[in-house]
VMD Tcl script that draws the C-alpha trace (Angstrom):
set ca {
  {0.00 0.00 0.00}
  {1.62 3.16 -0.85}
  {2.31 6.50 1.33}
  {-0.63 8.02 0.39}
  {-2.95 5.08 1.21}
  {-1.78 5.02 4.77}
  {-1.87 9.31 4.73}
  {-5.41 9.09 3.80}
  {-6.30 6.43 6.20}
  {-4.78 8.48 9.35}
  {-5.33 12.00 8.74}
  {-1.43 12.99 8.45}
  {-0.48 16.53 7.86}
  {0.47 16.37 4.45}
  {-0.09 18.93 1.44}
  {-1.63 18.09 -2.11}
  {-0.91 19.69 -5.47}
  {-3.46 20.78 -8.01}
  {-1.97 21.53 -11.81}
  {-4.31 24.27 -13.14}
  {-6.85 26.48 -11.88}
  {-9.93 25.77 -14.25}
  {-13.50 24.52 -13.39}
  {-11.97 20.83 -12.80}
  {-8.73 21.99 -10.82}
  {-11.19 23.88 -8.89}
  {-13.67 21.35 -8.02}
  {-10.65 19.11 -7.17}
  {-9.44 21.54 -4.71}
  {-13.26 21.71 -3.09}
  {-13.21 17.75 -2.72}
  {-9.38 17.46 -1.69}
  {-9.54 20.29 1.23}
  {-11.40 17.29 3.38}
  {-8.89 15.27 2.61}
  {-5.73 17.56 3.20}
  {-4.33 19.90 5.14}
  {-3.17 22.30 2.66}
  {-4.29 22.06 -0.95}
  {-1.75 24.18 -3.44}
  {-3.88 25.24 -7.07}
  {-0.47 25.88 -9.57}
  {-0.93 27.46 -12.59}
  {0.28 29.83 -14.88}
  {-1.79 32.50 -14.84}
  {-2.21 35.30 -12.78}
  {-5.79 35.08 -11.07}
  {-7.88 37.88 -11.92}
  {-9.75 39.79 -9.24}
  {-12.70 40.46 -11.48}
  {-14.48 38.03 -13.83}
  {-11.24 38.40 -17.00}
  {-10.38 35.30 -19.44}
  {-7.03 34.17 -18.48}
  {-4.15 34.36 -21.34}
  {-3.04 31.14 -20.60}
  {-6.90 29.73 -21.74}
  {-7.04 30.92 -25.21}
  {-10.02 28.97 -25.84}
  {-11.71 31.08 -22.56}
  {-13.25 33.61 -24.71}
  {-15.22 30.80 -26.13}
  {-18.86 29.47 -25.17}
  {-18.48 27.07 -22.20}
  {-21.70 25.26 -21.18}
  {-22.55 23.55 -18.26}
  {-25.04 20.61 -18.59}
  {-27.80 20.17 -15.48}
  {-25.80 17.44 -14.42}
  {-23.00 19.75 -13.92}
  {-24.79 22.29 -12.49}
  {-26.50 20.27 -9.85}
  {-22.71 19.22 -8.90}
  {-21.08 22.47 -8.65}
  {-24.23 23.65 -6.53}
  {-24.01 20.24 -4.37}
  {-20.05 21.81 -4.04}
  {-20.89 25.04 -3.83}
  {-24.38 25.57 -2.40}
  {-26.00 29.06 -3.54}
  {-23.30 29.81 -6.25}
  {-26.27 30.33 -8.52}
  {-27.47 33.08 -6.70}
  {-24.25 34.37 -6.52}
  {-23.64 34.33 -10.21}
  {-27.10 35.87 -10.81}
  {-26.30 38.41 -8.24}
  {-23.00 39.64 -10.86}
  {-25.32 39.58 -13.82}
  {-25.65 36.11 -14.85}
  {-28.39 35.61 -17.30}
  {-31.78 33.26 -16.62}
  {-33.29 31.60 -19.53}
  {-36.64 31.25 -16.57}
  {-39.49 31.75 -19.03}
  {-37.02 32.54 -22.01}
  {-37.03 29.88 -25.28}
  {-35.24 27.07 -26.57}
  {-34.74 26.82 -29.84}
  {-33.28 23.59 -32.04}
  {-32.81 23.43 -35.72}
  {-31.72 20.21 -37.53}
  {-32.27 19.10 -40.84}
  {-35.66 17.60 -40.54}
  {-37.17 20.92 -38.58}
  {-37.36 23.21 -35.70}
  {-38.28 22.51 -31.96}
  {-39.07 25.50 -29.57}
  {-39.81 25.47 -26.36}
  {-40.18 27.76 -22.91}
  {-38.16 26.95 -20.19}
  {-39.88 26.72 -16.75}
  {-37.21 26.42 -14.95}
  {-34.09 28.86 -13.90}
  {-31.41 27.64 -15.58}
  {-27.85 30.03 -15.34}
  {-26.48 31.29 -18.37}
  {-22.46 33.00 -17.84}
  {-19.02 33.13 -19.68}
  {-16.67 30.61 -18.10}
  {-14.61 33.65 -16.92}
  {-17.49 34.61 -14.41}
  {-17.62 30.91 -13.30}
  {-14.22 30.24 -12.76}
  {-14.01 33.51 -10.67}
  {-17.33 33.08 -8.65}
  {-15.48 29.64 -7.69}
  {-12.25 30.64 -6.74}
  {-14.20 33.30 -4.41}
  {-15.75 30.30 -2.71}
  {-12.31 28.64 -2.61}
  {-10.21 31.71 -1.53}
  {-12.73 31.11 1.81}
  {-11.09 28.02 2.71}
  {-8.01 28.65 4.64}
  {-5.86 25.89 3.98}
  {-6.72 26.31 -0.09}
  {-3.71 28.32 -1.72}
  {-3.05 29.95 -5.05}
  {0.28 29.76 -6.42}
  {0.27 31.65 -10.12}
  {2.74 32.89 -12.38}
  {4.43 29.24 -12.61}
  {5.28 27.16 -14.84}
  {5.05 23.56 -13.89}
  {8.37 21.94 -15.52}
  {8.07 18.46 -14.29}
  {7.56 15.72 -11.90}
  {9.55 15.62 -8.66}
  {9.59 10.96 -7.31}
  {11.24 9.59 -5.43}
  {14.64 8.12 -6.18}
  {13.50 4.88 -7.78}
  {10.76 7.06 -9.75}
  {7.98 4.86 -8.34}
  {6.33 7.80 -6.09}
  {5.91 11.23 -7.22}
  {6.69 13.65 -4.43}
  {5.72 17.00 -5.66}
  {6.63 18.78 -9.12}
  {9.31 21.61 -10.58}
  {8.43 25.06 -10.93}
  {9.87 27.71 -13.08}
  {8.16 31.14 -12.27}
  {7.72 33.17 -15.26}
  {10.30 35.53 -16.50}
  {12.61 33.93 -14.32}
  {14.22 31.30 -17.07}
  {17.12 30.12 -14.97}
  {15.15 29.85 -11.70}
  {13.84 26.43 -10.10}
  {12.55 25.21 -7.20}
  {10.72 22.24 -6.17}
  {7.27 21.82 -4.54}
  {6.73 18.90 -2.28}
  {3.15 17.04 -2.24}
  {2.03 13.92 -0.81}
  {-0.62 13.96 -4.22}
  {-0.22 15.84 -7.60}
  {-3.17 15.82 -9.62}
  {-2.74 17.29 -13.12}
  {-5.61 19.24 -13.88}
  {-4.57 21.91 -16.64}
  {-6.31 20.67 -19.83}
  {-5.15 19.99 -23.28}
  {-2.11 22.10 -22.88}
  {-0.84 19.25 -20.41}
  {2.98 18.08 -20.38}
  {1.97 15.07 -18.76}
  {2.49 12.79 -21.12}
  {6.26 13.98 -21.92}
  {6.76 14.10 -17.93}
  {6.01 10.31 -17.64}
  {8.16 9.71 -20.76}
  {11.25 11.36 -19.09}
  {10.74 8.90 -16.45}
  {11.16 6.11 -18.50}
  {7.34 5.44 -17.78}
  {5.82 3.53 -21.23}
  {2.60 5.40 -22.27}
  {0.06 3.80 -24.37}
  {-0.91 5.40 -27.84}
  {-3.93 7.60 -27.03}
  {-6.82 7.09 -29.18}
  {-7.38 10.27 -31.44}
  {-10.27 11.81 -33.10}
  {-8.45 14.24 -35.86}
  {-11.43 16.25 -36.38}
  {-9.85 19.73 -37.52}
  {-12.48 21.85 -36.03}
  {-12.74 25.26 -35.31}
  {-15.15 27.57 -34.09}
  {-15.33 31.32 -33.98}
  {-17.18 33.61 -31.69}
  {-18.74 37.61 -31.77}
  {-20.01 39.33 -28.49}
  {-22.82 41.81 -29.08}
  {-24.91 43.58 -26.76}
  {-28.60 43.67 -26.38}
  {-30.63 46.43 -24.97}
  {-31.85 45.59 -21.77}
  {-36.06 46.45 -22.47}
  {-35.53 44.25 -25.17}
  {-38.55 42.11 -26.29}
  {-36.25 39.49 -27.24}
  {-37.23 36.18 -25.44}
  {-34.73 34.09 -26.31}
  {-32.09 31.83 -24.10}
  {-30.47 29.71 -26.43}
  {-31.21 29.20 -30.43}
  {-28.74 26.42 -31.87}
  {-28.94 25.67 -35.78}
  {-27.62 22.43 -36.41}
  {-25.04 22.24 -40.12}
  {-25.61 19.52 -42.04}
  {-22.66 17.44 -42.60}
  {-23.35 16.73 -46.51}
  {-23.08 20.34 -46.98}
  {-20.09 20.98 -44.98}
  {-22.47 23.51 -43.82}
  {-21.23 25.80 -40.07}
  {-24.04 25.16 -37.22}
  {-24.84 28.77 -35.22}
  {-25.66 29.13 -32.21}
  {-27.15 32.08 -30.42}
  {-27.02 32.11 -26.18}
  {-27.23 34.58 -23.48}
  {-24.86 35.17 -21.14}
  {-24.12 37.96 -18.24}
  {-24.84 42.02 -18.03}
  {-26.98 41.47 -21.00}
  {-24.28 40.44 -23.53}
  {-24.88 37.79 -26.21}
  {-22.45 34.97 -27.66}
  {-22.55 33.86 -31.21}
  {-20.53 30.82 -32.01}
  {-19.77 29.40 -35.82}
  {-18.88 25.86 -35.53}
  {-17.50 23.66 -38.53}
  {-15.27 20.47 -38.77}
  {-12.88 18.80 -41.09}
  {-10.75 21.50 -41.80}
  {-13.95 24.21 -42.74}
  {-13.38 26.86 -40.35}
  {-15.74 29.77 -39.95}
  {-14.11 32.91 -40.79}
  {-12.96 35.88 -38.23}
  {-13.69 38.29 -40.40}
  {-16.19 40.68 -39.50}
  {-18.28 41.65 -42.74}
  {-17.66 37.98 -43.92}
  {-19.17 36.70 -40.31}
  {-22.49 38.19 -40.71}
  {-22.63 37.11 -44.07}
  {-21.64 32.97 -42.50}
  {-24.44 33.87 -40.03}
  {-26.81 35.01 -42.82}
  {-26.63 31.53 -44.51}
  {-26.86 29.43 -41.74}
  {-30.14 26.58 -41.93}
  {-32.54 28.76 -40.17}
  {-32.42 32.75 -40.61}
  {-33.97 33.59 -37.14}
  {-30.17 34.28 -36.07}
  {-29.66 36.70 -38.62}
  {-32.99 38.34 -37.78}
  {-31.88 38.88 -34.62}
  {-28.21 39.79 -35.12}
  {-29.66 43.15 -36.83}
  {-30.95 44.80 -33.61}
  {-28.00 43.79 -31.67}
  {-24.75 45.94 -30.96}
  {-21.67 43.99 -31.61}
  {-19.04 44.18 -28.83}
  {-16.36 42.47 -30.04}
  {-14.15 41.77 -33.10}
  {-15.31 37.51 -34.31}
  {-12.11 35.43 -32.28}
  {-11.66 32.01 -33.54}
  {-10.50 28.84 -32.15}
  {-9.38 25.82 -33.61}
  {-8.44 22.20 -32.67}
  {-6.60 19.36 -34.67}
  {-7.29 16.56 -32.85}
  {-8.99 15.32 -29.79}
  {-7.38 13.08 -27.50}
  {-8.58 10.36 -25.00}
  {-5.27 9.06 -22.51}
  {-5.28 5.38 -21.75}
  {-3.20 5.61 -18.63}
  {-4.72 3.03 -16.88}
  {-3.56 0.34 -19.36}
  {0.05 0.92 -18.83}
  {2.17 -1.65 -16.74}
  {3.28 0.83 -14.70}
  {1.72 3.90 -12.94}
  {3.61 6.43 -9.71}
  {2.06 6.61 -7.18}
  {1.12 9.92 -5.59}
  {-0.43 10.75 -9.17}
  {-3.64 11.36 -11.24}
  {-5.06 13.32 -13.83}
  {-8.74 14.71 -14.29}
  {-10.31 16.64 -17.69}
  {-9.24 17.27 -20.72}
  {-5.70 16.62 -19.48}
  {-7.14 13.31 -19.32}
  {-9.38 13.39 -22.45}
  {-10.76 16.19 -24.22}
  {-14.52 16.23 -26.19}
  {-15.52 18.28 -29.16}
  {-16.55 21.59 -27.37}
  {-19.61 22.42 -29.61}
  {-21.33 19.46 -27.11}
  {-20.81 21.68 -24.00}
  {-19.44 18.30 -22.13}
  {-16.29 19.04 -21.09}
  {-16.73 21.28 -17.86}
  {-19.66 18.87 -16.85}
  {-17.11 15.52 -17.67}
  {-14.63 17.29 -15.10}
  {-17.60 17.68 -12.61}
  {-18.18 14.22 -13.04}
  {-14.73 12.76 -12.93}
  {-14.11 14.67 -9.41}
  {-17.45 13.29 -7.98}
  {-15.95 10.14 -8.92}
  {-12.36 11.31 -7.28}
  {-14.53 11.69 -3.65}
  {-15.93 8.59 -4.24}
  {-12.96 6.78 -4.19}
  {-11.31 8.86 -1.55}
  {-14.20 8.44 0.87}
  {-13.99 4.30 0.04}
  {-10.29 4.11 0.59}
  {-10.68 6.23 3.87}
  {-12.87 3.70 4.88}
  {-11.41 0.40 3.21}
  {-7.94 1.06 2.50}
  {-6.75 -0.63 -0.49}
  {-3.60 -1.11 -2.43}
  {-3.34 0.76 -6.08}
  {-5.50 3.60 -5.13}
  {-4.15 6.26 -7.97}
  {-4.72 3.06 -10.84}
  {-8.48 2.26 -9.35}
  {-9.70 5.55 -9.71}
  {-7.90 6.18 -13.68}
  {-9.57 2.97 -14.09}
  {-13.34 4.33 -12.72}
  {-12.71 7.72 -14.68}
  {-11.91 5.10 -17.87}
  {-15.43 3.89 -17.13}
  {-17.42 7.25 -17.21}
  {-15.32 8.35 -20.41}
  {-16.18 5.46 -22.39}
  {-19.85 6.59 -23.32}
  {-19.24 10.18 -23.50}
  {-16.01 9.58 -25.85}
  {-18.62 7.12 -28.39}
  {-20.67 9.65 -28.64}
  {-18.46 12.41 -29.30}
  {-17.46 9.33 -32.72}
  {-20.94 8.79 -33.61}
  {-21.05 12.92 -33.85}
  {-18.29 13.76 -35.33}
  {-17.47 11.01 -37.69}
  {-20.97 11.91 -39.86}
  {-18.71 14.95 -41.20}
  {-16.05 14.64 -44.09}
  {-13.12 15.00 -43.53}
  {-12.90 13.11 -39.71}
  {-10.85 10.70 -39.04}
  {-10.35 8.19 -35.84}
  {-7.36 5.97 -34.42}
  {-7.19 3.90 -31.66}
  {-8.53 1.27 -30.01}
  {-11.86 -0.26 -32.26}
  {-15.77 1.96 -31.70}
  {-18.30 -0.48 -32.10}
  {-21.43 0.44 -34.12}
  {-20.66 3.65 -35.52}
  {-22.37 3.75 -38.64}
  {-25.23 1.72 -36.95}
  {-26.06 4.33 -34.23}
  {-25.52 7.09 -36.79}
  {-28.22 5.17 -38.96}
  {-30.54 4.91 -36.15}
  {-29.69 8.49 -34.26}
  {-30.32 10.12 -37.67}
  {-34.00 7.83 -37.71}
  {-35.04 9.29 -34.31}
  {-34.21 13.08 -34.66}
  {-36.57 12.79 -38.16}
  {-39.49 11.31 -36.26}
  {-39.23 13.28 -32.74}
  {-38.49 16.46 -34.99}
  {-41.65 15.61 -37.61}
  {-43.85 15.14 -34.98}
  {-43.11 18.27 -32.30}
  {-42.44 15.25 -29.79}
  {-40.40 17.89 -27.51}
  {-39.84 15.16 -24.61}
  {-38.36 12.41 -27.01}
  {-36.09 15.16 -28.25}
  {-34.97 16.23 -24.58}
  {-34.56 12.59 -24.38}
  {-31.90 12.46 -27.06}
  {-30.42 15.68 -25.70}
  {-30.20 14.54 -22.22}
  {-28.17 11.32 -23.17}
  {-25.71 13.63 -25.04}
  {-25.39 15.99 -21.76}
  {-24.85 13.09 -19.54}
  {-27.69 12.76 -17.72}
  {-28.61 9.23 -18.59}
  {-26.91 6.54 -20.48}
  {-26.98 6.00 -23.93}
  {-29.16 2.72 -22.98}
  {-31.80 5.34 -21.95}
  {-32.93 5.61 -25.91}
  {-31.03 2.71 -27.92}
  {-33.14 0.12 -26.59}
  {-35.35 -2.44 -27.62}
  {-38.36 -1.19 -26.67}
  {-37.42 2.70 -27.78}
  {-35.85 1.46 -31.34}
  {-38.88 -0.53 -32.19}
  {-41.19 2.51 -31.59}
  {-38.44 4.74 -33.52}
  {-38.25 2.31 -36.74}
  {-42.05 1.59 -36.59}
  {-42.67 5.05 -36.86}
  {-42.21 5.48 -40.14}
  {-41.46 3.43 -43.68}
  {-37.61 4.04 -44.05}
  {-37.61 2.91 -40.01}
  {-39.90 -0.23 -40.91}
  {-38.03 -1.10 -43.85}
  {-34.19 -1.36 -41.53}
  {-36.28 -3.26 -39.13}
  {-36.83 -5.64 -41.48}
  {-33.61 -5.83 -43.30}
  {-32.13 -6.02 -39.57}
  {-34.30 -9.41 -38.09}
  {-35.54 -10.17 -41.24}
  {-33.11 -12.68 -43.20}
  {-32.67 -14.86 -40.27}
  {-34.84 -14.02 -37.73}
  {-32.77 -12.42 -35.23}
  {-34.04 -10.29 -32.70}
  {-33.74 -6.60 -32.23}
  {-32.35 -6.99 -29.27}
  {-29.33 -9.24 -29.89}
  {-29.23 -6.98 -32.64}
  {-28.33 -3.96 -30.09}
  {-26.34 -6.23 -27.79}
  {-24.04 -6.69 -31.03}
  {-23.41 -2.97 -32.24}
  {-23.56 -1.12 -28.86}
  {-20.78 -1.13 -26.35}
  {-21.68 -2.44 -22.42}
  {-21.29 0.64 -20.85}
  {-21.13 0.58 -16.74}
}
mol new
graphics top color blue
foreach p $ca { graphics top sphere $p radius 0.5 }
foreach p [lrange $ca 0 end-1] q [lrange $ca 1 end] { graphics top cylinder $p $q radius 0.2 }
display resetview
C-alpha cells in the first residue's frame, strides 16, 4: 500500500498539489480540502480579481456550457453559487425559449425552470471566491510547472518543478504527498512520464480539424427578445457551419460558428455576418440586426482530440492522477467538457471516501480505471457525432457500431423532430449531456417505436431481423458497447 494510502487512512499533515486552476482543478481543490491539510492550485496565470479570461486559456473567450448534471454538482459543491452568479449579472433563460434546428425541422420550447447562463470567466471567478474562503486552499500563479519531482526509484511522485515566469534560470521544487494534473489539453503530462522512462500507451485520437469562432454583441436591456439559447444544427453533406445564439451575463450575447474537417468559420467581421446570414434557419440573422456587436469575431481551432489510456500501462507512480481534458478532451460544440470534469471529481470523492474507509492497495490506478469507465460513453458519442462529417478521421482502439447508431440516431431526430415530440427530443439531448446513459434511448423497446414510426424505419427493421430471424435486441447487444 503506498504513502498516500496510509496518509489518507490516518489524517497525516500532508499537502496536495493541483496543476491548473480551471473549473476541474477547482472542483478538485473543493473535494481534496477534506482530505488535506493544505491544498496548493499551480498554474500559470495570474488570477484575476474580477471576472477576466485568463491568457493562458485561449479557448476562454469561447462558449463554455454547463449541462444540469454539472450544475446540480457544482451547486451540491458550492451551495447558492447560482445566486451568486445571478447576483453579478448572470443571465436566466426562466421563461425565455429554446430553440433547435436540424435538418428535418425546428423545436421551440419555454423553459420553466431557472437555468444560469455565464461566460466561463465569471464561473471560474465566482469559484475561486468560494475557494479563496477556505483557509488551507492556496493559489500559487505565475508558474510554470516543468516536471515531476519521485522519489529516487521514480515509483512515487513527491511533488513537481516550478519555473516562475520571467525567471528562465530559476527552479525550485514543490513537495506534495498527491499531484493531480488538472490543466487541460495544454498538459505536459504525457512527456513528464516519458522522461521517467514510464511507457505510455498510444492515445486514441479523433483528428477532427475543427474550429469555431465567436462575436459578443450587446442587447438592450427592455428588449422584447425572449430568447435563451437558439442552436442551428449544419448539415454534414453540406459541410455547412451550425450557429448558435445564447445569453450570457450584463446582457451580452455569444454567437458561435462551428464547422469540422478542416472548414473553419471565418474571423472576419463583414464575412461573419454574411456565415451567419446563410446558416439553416435565418432567425439568427434576424436577430443579429438589432443587436450591438461588442467584439471583433475570435476564432478557435483544434486538430485533434485526445482520450489518454493511462490506466492500461504496466506501470503507474504513485502519488499521481489526472482529471479533464488533461485526461481526455470532447468536441466543445457538445458543452461536455466542464460537466465531464464535474463528473470525474465526484468520482475522485468517491474513491477517496472508500479508501478512507477500506484502505486498499493501487489507489491512484483504481480511480484512472473508474474515470476510464465514465469516459467510455461520453467519448462514443463524441465518434458517432463527429465522424458523420467529411473530412474526420479516428485511431485507436476499435468503436463499435458507428455507422449503426448514426443510422438509427439520424431515424429518431426525423421522427421526434416531424412530430413536435419535444420530450423524445430532450430525451436524445439529455443522453448527449450526460444525464442518462446511452441505454436510456437505444433500446429495444425505444428502437422498435423509432423504426415503426415510419417506412424508411420499418423497412431497416426488417432488413435487420428479417433474413434470419434475429431479434432486435441481440441486434443492439451486437453494435452497442456495455457501458457501466
Amino acid at each position: 500500500m503506498t504513502d498516500v494510502n496510509f496518509a489518507l487512512v490516518k489524517g497525516k499533515t500532508e499537502r496536495t498539489i493541483i496543476i491548473g486552476g480551471g473549473i476541474g482543478g477547482l472542483l478538485a481543490a473543493k473535494v481534496l480540502s477534506d482530505y488535506y491539510d493544505e491544498v496548493l492550485i499551480v498554474d500559470r496565470d495570474d488570477f484575476p480579481e474580477e471576472p477576466e479570461n485568463r491568457s493562458g486559456v485561449p479557448q476562454g473567450f469561447q462558449p463554455h456550457r454547463l449541462t444540469p448534471r454539472g450544475k446540480m454538482i457544482i451547486e451540491h459543491y458550492f451551495p447558492g453559487i447560482s445566486n451568486d452568479l445571478l447576483a453579478q449579472g448572470a443571465a436566466s433563460s426562466l421563461n425565455k425559449i429554446y430553440r433547435f434546428t436540424n435538418p428535418y425541422g425546428i423545436l421551440t420550447m419555454s423553459n420553466a425552470e431557472q437555468d444560469i447562463m455565464c461566460s466561463r470567466a465569471l464561473l471560474e471567478w465566482g469559484l475561486r471566491r468560494r475557494m479563496k474562503e477556505i483557509s488551507h486552499v492556496r493559489f500559487l500563479a505565475k508558474q510554470n510547472v516543468i516536471g515531476l519531482q519521485t522519489s529516487q526509484d521514480q515509483k512515487m511522485v513527491t511533488g513537481i518543478r516550478v519555473r516562475e515566469r520571467g525567471q528562465s534560470n530559476l527552479q525550485k521544487v514543490i513537495t506534495a504527498d498527491m499531484v493531480i494534473d488538472a490543466s487541460g489539453r495544454q498538459s505536459k503530462l504525457v512527456n513528464w512520464l516519458q522522461d521517467l522512462a514510464y511507457d505510455i500507451p498510444k492515445a486514441d485520437v479523433l483528428k477532427v480539424s475543427l474550429g469555431y469562432s465567436t462575436r459578443h454583441y450587446k442587447i438592450a436591456a427592455d428588449s422584447e427578445e425572449k430568447w435563451a439559447l437558439i442552436h442551428v444544427e449544419g448539415q454534414p453533406v453540406r459541410k455547412q457551419n451550425t450557429g448558435i445564439f445564447a445569453m450570457i451575463e450584463n446582457n451580452i450575447v455569444e454567437v458561435l460558428l462551428w464547422n469540422i474537417g478542416g472548414n473553419f468559420p471565418t474571423t472576419n467581421a463583414e464575412k461573419y455576418e454574411q456565415e451567419v446570414a446563410h446558416l439553416a434557419d435565418p432567425i439568427m440573422a434576424n436577430i443579429w440586426k438589432k443587436l450591438e456587436p461588442i467584439t471583433t469575431p475570435r476564432g478557435y481551432r483544434i486538430k485533434e482530440l485526445f482520450r489518454n489510456r493511462f490506466e492500461q500501462m504496466p506501470r503507474w507512480p504513485s502519488g499521481l492522477l489526472v482529471l479533464g481534458d488533461a485526461l481526455c478532451n470532447f468536441d466543445p460544440i457538445y458543452g461536455q467538457g466542464m460537466t465531464m470534469a464535474a463528473v470525474e471529481v465526484e468520482v475522485l470523492e468517491s474513491c477517496l471516501r472508500d479508501q478512507r474507509t477500506n484502505p486498499q492497495p493501487s489507489f491512484e490506478r483504481r480511480v484512472l480505471q473508474r474515470l476510464q469507465e465514465i469516459i467510455e460513453p461520453i467519448w462514443w458519442l463524441n465518434a458517432v457525432a463527429d465522424l458523420k462529417w467529411p473530412g474526420v478521421e479516428y485511431e485507436g482502439r476499435p468503436l463499435k457500431g458507428i455507422a449503426f447508431v448514426q443510422k438509427y440516431f439520424d431515424l429518431y431526430l426525423k421522427q421526434v423532430t416531424s412530430q413536435g415530440d419535444f420530450e423524445l427530443y430532450s430525451l436524445y439531448w439529455a443522453v448527449n449531456a450526460i444525464l442518462f446513459s446511452p441505454s436510456k434511448i437505444i433500446n429495444q423497446r425505444m428502437m422498435e417505436s423509432i423504426l415503426n414510426g415510419s417506412e424508411e424505419g420499418k423497412k431497416w427493421h426488417s432488413e435487420l431481423t428479417g433474413a434470419h430471424g434475429r431479434k432486435l435486441e441481440d441486434i443492439i447487444a451486437e453494435n452497442i458497447p456495455s457501458f457501466k
